[in-house]
C-alpha positions as CSV (number, residue, x, y, z in Angstrom):
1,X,0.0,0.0,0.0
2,X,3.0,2.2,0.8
3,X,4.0,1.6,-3.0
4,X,1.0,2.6,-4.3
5,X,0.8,6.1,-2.4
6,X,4.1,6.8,-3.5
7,X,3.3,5.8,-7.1
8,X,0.2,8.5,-7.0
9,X,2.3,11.1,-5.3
10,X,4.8,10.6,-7.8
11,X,2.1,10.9,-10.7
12,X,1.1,13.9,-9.1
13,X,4.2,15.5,-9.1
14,X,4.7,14.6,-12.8
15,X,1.5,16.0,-13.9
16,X,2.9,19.6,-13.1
17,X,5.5,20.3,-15.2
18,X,3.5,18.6,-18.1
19,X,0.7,21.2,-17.3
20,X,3.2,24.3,-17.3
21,X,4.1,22.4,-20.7
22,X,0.6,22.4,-21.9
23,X,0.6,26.2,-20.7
24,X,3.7,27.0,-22.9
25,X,2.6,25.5,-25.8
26,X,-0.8,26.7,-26.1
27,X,0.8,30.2,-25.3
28,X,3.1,29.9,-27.9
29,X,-0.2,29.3,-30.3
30,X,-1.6,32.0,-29.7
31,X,-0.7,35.9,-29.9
32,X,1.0,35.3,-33.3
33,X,2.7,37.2,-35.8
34,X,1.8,36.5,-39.4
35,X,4.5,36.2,-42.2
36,X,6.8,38.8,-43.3
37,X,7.3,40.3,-46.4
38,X,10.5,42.4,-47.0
39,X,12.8,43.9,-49.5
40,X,16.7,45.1,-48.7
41,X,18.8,47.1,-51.4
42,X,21.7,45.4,-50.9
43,X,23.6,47.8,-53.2
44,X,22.7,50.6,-50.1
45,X,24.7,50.4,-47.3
46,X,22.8,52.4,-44.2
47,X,26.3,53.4,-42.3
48,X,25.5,57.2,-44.1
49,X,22.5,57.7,-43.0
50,X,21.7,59.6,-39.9
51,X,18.6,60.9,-39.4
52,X,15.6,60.3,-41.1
53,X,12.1,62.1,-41.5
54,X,9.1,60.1,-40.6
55,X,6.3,61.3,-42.8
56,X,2.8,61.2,-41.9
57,X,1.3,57.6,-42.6
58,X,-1.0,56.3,-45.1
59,X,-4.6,54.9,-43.7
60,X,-6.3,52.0,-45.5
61,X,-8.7,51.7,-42.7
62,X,-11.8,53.0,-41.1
63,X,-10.0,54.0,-37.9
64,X,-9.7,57.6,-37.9
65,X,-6.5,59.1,-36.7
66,X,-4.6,55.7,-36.2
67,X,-2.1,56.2,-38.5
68,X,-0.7,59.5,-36.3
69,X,-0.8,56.7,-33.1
70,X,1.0,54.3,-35.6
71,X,3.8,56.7,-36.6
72,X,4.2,57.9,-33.2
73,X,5.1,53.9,-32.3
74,X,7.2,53.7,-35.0
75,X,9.1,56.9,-34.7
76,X,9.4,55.3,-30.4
77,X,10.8,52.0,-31.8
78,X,13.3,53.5,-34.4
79,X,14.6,56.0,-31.7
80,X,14.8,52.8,-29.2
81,X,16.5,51.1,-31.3
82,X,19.3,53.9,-31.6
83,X,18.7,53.0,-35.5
84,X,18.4,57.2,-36.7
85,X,17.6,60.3,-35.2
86,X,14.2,61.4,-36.4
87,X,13.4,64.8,-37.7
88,X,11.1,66.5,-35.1
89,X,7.5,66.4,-36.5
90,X,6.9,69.7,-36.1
91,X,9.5,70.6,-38.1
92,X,8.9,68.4,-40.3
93,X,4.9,69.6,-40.8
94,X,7.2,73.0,-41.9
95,X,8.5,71.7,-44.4
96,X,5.7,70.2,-46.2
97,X,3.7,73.2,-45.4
98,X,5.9,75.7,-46.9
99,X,6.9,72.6,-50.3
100,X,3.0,72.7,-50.2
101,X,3.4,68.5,-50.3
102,X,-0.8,68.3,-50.1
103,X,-0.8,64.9,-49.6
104,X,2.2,64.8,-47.4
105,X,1.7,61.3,-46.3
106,X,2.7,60.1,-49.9
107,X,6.4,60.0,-51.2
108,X,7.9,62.6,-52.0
109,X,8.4,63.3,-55.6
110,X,12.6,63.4,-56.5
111,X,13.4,67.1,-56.3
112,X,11.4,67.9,-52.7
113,X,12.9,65.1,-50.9
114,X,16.5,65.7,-52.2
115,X,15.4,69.3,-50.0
116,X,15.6,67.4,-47.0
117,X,19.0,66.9,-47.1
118,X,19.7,70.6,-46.5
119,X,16.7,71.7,-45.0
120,X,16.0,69.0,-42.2
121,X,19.5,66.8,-42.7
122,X,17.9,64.1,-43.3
123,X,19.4,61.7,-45.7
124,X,16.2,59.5,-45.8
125,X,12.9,59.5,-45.1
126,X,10.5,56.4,-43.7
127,X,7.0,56.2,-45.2
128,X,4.1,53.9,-44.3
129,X,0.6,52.5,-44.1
130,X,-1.7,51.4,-41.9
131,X,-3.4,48.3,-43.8
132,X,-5.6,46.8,-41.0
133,X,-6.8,48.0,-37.4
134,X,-9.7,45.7,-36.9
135,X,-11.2,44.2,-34.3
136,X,-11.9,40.6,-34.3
137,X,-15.2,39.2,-31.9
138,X,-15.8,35.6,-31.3
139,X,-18.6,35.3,-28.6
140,X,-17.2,37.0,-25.7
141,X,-13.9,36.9,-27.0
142,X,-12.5,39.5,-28.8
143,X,-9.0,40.7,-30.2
144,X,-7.2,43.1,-32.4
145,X,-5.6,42.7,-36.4
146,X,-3.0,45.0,-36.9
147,X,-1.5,44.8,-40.7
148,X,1.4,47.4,-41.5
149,X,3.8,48.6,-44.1
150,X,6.8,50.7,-43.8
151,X,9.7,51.6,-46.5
152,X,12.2,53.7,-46.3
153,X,13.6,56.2,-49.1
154,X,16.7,57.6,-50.3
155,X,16.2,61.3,-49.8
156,X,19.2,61.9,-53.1
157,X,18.2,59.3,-55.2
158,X,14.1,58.3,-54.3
159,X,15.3,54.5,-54.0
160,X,13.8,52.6,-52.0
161,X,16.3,51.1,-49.3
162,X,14.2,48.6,-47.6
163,X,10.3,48.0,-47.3
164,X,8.5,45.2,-45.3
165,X,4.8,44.5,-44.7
166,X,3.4,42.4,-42.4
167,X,0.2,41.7,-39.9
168,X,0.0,40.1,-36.2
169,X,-2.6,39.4,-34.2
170,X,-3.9,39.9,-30.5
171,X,-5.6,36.1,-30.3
172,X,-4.1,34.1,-27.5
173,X,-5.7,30.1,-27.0
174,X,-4.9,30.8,-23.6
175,X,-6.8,34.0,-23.0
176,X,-9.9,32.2,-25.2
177,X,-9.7,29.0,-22.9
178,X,-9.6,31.5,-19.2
179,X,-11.5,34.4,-20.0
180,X,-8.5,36.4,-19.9
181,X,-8.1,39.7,-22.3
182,X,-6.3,40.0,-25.1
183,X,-2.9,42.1,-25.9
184,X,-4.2,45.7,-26.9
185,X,-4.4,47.0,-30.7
186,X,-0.9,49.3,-29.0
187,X,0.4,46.3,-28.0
188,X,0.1,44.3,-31.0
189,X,1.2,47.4,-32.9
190,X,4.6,47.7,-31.0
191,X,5.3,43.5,-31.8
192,X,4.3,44.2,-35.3
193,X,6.6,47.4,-36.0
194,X,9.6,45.7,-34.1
195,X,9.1,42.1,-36.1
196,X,9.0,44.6,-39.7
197,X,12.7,46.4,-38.2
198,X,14.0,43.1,-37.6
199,X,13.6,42.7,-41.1
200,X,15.8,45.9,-41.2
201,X,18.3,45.4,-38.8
202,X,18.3,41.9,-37.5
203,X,16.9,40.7,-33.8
């Protein structure tokens, strides 16, 4: 009898670990990242670039104003990352004001970006677009899409250096099974913009 208690306390103690691994694995399923898609110049070399200008993004959505929240995270990342220094936006709104750029979130034609080597000392800028800023309900479960694209631009030149696009998701199997809440649509942004720079840069 002594046996068999010790053969159900050991069983017990098993069981843990396999749940934690249960735990691991359904958290690894869930709060994914979709596939990247991303283009280098490999003829560029980025050692002379120093400071870029972030211009305003593109919104494919129906979210009003989440491109400026999406800039603002990419413009948090790229400083993070010591990558560039960014042209201040305000400044930057100066500029397109006064090159009367009326749709300043699209590239910049040749001549008006080569001014932003003078002007702003920016030897490239970074453009993007806010594909998909959805939320996704299933019963009382509900979490965000986030879909993104970024390139950045030879200010001399108008080449494009290096683009990615890419979309993640707030779903987690774990939060679904326990009533937990999802990541946030910020949240989700922030993994999705540093998963498209890895692209840029490496992990």
């Amino acid at each position: 009898m002594a046996s068999m208690r010790t053969g159900r306390a050991t069983a017990g103690r098993l069981s843990r670990p396999c749940l934690a691994g249960l735990l691991a694995v359904l958290w690894l399923a869930g709060c994914a990242n979709g596939p990247t898609t991303s283009y280098v110049n490999e003829n560029v070399s980025f050692g002379y670039i120093e400071k870029v200008a972030i211009l305003p993004f593109e919104n494919h959505t129906q979210n009003k104003m989440v491109e400026e929240r999406v800039r603002d995270i990419v413009t948090t990342e790229v400083l993070s990352r010591g990558l560039f220094d960014v042209v201040e936006k305000g400044d930057l709104a100066r500029f397109l004001r006064e090159e009367m750029v009326v749709r300043e979130h699209q590239s910049l034609d040749q001549a008006t970006a080569k001014r932003l080597i003078p002007r702003l000392q920016a030897q490239a800028y970074l453009a993007g677009s806010v594909d998909d800023f959805s939320e996704v309900r299933n019963g009382s479960y509900s979490y965000p899409l986030v879909a993104l694209t970024l390139r950045l631009v030879d200010a001399e030149s108008s080449r494009i250096i290096w683009q990615a696009s890419g979309h993640a998701s707030g779903y987690s199997t774990v939060d679904r099974l326990f009533g937990l809440a999802s990541e946030d649509a910020n949240q989700v942004t922030f993994r999705l913009v540093d998963q498209l720079l890895d692209t840029l840069t490496g992990p």
